[in-house]
SERO-4910 file (N, C-alpha, C, O; in steps of 0.05 Angstrom, whole numbers):
BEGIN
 pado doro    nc1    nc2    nc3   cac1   cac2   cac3    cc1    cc2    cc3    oc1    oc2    oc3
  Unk    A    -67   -750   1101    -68   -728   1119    -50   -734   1143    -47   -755   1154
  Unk    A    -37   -709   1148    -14   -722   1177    -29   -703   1197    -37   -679   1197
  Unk    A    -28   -725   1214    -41   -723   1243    -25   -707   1260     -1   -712   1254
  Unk    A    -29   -690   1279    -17   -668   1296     -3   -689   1317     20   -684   1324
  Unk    A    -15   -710   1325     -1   -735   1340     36   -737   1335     56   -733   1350
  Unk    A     33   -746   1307     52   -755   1300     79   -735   1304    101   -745   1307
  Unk    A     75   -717   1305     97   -698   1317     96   -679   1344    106   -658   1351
  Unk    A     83   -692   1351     80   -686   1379    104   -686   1395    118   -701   1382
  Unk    A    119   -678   1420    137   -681   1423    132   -696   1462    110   -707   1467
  Unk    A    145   -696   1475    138   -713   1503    141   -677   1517    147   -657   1505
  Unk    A    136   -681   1536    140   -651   1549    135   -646   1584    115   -651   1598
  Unk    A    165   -632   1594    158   -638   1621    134   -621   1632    118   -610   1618
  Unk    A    132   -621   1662    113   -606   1666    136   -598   1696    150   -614   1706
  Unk    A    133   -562   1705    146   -548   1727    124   -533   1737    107   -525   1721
  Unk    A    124   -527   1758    108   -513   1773    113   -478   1764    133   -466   1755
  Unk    A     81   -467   1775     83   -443   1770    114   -431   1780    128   -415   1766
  Unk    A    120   -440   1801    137   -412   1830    160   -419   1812    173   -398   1808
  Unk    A    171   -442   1798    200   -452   1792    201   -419   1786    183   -404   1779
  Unk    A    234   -414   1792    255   -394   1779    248   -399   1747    238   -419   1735
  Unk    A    257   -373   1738    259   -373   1708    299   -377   1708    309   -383   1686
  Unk    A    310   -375   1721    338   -391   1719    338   -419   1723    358   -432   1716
  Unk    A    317   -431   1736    321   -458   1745    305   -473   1726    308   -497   1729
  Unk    A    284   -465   1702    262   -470   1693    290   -462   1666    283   -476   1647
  Unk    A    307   -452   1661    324   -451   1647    335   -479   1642    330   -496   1625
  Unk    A    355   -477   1664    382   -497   1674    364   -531   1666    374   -551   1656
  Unk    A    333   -527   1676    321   -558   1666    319   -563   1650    325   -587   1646
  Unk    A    310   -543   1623    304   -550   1606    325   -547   1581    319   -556   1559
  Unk    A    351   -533   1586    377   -547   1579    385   -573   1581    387   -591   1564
  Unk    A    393   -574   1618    403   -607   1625    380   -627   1606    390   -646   1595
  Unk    A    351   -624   1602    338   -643   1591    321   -650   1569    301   -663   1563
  Unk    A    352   -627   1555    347   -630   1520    313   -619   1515    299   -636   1504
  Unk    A    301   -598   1522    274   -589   1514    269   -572   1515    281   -556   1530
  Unk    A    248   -565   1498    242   -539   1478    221   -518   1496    220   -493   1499
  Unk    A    204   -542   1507    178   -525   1525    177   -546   1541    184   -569   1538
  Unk    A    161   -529   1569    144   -549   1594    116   -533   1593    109   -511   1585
  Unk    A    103   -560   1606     80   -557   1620     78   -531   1639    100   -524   1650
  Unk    A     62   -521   1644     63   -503   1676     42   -504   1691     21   -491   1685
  Unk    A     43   -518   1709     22   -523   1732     24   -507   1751     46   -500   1759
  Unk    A     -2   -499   1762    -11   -479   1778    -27   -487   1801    -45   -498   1790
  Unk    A    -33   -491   1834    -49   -506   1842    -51   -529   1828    -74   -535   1825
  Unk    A    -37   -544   1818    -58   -573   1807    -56   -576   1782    -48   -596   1770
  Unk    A    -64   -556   1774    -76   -559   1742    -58   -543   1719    -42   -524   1723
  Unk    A    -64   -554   1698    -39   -553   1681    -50   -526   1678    -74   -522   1680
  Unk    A    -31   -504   1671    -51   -466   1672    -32   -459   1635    -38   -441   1619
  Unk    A    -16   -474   1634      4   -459   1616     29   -465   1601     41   -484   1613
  Unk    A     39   -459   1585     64   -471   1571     83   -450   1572     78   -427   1576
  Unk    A    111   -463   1566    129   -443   1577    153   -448   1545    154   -472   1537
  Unk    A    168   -430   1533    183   -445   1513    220   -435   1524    223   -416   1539
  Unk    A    238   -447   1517    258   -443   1530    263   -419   1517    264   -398   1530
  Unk    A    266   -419   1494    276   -397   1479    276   -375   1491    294   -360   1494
  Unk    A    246   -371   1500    230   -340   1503    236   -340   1527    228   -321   1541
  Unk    A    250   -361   1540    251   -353   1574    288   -341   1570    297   -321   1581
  Unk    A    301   -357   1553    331   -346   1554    329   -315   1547    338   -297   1561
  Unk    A    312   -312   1519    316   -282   1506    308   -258   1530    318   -235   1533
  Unk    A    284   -271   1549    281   -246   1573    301   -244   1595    304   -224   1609
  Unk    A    315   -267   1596    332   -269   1622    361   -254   1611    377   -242   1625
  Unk    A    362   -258   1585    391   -241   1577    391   -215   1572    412   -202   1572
  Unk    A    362   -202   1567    340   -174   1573    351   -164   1598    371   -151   1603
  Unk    A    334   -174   1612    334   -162   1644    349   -185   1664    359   -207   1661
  Unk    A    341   -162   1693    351   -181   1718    332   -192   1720    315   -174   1725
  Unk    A    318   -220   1720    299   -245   1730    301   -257   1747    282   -272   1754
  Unk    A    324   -254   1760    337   -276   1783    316   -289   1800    317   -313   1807
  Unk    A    296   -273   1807    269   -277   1827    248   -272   1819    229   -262   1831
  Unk    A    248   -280   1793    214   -279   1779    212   -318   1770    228   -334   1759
  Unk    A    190   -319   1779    185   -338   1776    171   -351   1734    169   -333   1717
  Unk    A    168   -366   1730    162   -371   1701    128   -369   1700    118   -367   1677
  Unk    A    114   -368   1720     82   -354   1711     80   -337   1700     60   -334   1685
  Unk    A    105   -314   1703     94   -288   1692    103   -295   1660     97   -278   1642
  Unk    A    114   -314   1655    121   -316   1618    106   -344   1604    112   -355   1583
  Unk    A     90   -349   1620     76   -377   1601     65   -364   1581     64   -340   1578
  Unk    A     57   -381   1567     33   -382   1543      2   -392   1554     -3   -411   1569
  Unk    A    -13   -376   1543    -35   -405   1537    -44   -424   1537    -43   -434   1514
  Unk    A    -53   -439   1553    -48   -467   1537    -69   -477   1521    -88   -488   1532
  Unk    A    -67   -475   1499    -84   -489   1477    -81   -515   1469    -59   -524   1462
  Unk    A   -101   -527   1468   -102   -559   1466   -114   -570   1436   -131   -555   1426
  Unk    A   -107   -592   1423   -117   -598   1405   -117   -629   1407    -93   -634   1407
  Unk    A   -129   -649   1407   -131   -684   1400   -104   -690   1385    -94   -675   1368
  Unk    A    -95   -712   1393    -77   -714   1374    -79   -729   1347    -60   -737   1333
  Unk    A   -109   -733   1343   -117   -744   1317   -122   -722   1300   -125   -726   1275
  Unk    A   -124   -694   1311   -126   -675   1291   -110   -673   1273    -87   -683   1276
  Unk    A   -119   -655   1246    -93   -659   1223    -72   -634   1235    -79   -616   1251
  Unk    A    -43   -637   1223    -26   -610   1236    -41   -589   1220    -43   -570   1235
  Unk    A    -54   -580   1193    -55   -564   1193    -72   -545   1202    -76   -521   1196
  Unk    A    -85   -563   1224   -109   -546   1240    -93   -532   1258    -95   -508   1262
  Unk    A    -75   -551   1271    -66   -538   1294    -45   -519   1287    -34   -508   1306
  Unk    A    -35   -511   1260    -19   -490   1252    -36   -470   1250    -27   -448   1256
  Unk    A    -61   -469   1242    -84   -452   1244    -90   -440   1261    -97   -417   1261
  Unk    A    -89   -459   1284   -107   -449   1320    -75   -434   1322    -79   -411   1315
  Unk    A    -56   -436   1325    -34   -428   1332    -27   -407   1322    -14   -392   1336
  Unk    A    -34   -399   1290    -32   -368   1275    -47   -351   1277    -42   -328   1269
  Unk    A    -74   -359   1288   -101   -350   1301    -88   -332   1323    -89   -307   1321
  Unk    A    -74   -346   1350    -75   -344   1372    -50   -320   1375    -50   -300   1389
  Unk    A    -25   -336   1354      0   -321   1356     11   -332   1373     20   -318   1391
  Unk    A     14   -362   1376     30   -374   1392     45   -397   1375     38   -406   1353
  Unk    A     71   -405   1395     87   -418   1378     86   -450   1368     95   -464   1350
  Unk    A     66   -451   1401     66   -483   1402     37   -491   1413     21   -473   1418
  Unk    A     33   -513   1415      0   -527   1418      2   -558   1437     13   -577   1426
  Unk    A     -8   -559   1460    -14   -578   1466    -30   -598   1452    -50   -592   1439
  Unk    A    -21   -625   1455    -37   -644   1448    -47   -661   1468    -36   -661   1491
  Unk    A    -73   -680   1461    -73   -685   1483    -88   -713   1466    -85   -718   1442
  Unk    A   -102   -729   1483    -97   -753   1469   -142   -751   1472   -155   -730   1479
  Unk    A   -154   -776   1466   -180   -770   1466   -187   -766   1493   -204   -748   1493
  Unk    A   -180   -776   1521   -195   -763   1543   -184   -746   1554   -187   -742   1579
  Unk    A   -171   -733   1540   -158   -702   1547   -137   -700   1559   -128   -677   1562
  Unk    A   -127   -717   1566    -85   -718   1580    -78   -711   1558    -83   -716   1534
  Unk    A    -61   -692   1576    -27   -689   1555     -7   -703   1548     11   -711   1564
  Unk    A     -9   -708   1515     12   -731   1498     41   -717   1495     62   -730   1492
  Unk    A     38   -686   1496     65   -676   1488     51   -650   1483     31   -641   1494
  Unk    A     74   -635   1458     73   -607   1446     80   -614   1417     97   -629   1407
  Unk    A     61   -598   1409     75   -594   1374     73   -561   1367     56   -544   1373
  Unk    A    104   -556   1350    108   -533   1350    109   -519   1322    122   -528   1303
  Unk    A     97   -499   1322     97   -486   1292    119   -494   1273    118   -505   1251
  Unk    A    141   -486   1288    168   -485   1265    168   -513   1258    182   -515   1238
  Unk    A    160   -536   1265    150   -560   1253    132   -563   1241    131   -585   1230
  Unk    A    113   -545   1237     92   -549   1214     98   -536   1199     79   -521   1198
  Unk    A    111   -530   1184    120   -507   1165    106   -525   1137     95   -510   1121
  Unk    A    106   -544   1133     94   -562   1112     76   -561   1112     65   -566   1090
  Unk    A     57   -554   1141     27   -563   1135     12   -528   1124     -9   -525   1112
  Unk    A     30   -506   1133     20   -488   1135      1   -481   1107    -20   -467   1110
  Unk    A      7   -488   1087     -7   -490   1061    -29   -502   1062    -47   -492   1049
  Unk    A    -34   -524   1077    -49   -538   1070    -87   -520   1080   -109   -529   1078
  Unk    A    -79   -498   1089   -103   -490   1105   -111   -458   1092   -130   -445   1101
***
């Protein structure tokens, strides 16, 4: 059985207010797919680059901040198998899934289009 761990990815974390151009430009310069999004304190949300480029080449964004485009954040252990978390994720209609390790920190992200193998299994 392959563990949702194992492809987990490392993942930054940006504040609610960041720009969705500047929440861009980071996550270019630092080679990554999604961040964290913290709100007051606490982690509130995930953000994926893709879906932030496809709205910014949509519309004018210049002064919207990236709260208004997070995700969910859904969490799963990273001992879980992937094909659970391809499950919670086709459930939800989201792309990607926090992991988090047994006392609940965040280990990274694992993202659907990487489970494409497990998706059978469920």
């Amino acid at each position: 059985m392959s563990l949702i761990g194992q492809i987990a990815s490392p993942t930054p974390t940006l504040d609610s207010a960041t720009l969705i151009f500047d929440a861009i430009e980071y996550l270019i310069s630092n080679d990554c797919d999604h961040a964290f999004v913290q709100h007051e304190g606490e982690t509130a949300g995930i953000l994926s680059a893709g879906q932030l480029l496809e709205n910014y080449s949509s519309k004018d964004l210049s002064n919207t901040s990236i709260r208004e485009y997070m995700e969910p954040l859904l969490t799963i252990k990273q001992d879980e198998p992937q094909a659970r978390a391809a499950k919670i994720m086709s459930e939800h209609e989201v792309g990607c899934i926090a992991v988090t390790n047994q006392n609940g920190a965040l280990v990274g992200v694992a993202c659907l289009k990487k489970l494409n193998g497990s998706l059978s299994e469920y």
